[in-house]
Residue frames as qw, qx, qy, qz and C-alpha x, y, z in Angstrom:
[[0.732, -0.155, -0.567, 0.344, -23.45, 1.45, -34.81],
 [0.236, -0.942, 0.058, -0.229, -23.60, 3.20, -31.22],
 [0.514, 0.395, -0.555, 0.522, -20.59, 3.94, -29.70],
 [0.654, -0.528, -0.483, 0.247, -19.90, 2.52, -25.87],
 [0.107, -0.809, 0.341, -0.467, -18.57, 5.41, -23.99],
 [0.947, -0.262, 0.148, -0.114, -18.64, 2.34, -21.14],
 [0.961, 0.090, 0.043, 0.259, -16.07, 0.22, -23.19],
 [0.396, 0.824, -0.151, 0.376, -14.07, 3.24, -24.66],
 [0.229, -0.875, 0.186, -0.385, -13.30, 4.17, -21.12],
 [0.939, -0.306, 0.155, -0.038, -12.99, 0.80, -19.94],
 [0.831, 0.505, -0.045, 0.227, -9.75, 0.56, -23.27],
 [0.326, 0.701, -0.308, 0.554, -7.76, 3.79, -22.52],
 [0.655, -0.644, 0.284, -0.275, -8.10, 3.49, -18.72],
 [0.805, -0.373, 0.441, 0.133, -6.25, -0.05, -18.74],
 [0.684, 0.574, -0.035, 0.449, -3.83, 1.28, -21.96],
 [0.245, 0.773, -0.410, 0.417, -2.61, 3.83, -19.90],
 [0.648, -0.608, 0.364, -0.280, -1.94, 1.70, -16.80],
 [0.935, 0.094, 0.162, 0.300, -0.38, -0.77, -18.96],
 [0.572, 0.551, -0.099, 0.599, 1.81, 1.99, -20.83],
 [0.184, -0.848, 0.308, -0.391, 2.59, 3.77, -17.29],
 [0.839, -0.375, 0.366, 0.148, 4.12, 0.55, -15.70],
 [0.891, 0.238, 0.153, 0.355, 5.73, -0.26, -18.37],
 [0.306, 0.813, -0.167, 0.466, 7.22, 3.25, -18.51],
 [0.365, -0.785, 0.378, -0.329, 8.57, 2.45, -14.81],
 [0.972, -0.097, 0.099, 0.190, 9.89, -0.72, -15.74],
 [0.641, 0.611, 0.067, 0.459, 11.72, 1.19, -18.43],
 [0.246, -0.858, 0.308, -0.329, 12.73, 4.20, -15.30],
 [0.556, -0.678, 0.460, -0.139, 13.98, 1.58, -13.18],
 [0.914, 0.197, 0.144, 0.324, 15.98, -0.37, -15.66],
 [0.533, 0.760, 0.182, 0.324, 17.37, 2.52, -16.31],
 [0.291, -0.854, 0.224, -0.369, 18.18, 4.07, -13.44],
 [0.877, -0.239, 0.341, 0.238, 19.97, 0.64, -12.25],
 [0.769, 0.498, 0.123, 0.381, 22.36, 1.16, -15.23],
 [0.496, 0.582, -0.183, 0.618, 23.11, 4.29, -14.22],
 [0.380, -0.196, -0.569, 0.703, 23.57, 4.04, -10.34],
 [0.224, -0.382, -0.164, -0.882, 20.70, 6.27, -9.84],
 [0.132, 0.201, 0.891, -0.385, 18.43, 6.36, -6.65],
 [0.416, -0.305, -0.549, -0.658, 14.87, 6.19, -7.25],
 [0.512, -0.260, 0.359, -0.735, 11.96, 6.43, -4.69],
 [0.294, 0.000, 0.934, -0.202, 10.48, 3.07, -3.42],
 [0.513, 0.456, 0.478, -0.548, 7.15, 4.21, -4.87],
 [0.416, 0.702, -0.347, -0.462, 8.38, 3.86, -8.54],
 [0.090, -0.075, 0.985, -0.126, 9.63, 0.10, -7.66],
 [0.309, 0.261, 0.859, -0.315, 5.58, -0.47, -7.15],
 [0.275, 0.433, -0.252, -0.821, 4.51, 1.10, -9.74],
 [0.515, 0.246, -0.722, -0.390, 4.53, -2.07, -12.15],
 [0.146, 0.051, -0.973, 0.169, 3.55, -4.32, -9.45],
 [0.170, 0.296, 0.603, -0.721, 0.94, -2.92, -8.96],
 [0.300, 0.545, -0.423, -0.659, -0.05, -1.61, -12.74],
 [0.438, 0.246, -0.703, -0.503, 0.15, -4.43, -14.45],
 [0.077, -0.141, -0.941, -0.298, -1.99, -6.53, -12.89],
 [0.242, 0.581, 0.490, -0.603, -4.82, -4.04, -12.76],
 [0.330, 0.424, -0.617, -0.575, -4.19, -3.38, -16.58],
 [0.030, -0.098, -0.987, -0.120, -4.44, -7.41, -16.69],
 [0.226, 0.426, 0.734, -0.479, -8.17, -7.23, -14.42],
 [0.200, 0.537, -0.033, -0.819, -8.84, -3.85, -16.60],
 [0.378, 0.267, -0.578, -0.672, -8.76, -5.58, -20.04],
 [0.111, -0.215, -0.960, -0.139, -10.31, -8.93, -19.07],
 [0.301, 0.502, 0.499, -0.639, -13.37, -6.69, -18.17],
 [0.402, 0.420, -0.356, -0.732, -13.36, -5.30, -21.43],
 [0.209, 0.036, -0.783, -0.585, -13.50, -8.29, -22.94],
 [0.001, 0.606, 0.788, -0.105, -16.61, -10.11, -20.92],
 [0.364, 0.611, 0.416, -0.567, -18.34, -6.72, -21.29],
 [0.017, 0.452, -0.619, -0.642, -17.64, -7.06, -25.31],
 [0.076, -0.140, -0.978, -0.133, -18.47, -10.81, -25.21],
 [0.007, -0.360, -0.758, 0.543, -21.78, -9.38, -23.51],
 [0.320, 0.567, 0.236, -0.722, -22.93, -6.70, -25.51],
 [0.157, 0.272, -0.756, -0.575, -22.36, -8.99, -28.79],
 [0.119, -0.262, -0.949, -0.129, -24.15, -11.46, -27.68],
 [0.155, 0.554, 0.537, -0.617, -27.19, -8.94, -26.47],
 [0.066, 0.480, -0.608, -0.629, -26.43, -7.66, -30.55],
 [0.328, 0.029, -0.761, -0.559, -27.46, -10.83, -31.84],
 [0.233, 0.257, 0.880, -0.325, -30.36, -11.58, -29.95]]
């Protein structure tokens, strides 16, 4: 079986944009708890993040669904 370089990139690219919002949900929950300021740009972080993460994996899958079905031709 070859391995995509394509998809691979396509996985970790929209893991770590999922696991870097989510680490600034986790900053700015946190920082609210403890009366901490935090830059504005760390607020957009997740709004921004997660739904390019969202865009990031539904590529993956149509190019998945695509190269299966090129697979069983």
């Amino acid at each position: 079986m070859r391995e995509n370089r394509f998809e691979n990139s396509l996985a970790f690219i929209a893991a770590g944009t999922i696991g870097f919002s989510i680490l600034a949900i986790l900053i700015v929950a946190l920082a609210s708890l403890l009366k901490f300021q935090i830059p504005g740009a760390v607020i957009l972080i997740p709004l921004i993040g997660l739904p390019l993460g969202f865009l990031l994996v539904f590529a993956l899958l149509i190019t998945s669904i695509i190269r299966k079905a090129r697979e069983n031709k």
